[in-house]
C-alpha positions as CSV (number, residue, x, y, z in Angstrom):
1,X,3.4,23.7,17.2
2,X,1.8,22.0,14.1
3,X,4.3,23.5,11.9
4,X,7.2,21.9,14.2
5,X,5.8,18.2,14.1
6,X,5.6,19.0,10.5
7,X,8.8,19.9,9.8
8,X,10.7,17.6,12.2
9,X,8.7,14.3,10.6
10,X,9.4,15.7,7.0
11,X,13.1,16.0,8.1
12,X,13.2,13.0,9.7
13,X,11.2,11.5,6.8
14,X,13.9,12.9,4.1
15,X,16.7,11.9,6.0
16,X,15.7,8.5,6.0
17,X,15.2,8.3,2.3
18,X,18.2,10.1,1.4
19,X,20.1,7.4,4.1
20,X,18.8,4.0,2.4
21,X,19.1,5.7,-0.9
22,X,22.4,6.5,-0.6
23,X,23.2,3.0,1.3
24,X,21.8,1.1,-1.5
25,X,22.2,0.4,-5.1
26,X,19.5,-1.2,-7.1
27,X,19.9,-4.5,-9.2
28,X,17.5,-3.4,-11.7
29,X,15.4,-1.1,-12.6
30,X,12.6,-2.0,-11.5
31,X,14.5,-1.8,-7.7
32,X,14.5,2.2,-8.5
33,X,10.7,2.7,-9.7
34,X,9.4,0.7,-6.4
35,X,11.3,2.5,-4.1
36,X,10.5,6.0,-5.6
37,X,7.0,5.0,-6.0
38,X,6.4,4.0,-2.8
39,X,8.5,7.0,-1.2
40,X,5.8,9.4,-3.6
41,X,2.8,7.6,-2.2
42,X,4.0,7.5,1.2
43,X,4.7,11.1,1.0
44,X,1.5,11.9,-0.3
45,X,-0.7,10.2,2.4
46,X,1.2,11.5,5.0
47,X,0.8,15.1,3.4
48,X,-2.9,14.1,3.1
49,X,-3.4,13.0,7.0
50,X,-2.2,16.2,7.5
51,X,-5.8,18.0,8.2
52,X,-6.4,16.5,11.5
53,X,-9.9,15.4,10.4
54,X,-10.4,11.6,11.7
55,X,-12.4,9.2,9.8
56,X,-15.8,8.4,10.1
57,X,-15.2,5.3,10.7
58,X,-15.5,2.5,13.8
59,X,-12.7,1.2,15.6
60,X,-13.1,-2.2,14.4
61,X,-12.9,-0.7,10.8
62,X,-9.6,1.6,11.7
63,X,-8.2,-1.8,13.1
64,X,-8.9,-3.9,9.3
65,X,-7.6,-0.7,7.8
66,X,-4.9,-0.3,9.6
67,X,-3.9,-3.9,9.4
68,X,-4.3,-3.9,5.5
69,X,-2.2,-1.0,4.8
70,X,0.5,-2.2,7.4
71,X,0.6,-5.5,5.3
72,X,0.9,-3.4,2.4
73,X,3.9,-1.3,3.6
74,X,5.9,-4.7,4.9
75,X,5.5,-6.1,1.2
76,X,6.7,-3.0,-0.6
77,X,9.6,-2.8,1.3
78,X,10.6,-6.3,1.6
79,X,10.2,-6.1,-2.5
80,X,12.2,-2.8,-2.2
81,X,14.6,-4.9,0.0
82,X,15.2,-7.5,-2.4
83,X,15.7,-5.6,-5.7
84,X,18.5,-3.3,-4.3
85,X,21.9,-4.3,-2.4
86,X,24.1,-2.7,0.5
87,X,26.7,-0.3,-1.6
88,X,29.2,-1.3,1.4
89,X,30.7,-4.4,2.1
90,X,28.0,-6.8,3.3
91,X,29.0,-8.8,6.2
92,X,29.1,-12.2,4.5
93,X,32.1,-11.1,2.6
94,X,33.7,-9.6,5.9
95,X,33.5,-12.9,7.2
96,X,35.4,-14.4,4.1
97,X,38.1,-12.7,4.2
98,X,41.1,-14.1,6.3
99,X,41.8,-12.7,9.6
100,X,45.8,-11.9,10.4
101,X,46.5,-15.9,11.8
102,X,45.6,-16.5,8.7
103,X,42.2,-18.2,9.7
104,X,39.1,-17.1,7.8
105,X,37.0,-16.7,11.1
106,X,38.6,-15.4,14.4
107,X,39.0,-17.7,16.8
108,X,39.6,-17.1,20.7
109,X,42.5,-15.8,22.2
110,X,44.9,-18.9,23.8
């Protein structure tokens, strides 16, 4: 059973990379080394957690841990966020663009 958690999280884990990858475009470099980066860490400590062993550690502890690598993950993906862009088109310009009336936003049906 181990080895089906493992492979369904992996999968699941891969699919999502290979999804926002694919769905996004980096504005500069630097968009492409966080990303990876943090994908290669993440990776890594999951891979690591793997072992089952629990830390010796009090639940108060496990609670500012937690809390500190949670705050952690939020900033490197809103930094991830903001150095790449949707590959699609973005909504904002869907909403430019003039509707068949000739209006640029719909408007209700008289």
């Amino acid at each position: 059973m181990p080895r089906c958690a493992f492979l369904v999280e992996g999968l699941l884990w891969l699919g999502g990379v290979v999804l926002y990858e694919r769905a996004t475009r980096s504005r500069k470099r630097a968009g492409s080394w966080a990303m990876y980066f943090g994908v290669l860490l993440l990776t890594r400590l999951w891979i690591l957690s793997l072992n089952g062993a629990a830390p010796q550690v009090s639940m108060v502890q496990m609670a500012i841990i937690d809390l500190i690598f949670l705050a952690i993950v939020v900033s490197w993906a809103y930094l991830v966020d903001k150095l790449r862009v949707a590959t699609g088109q973005s909504s904002a310009n869907a909403a430019r663009q003039p509707s068949a009336s000739g209006g640029l936003m719909p408007g209700p049906e008289s």
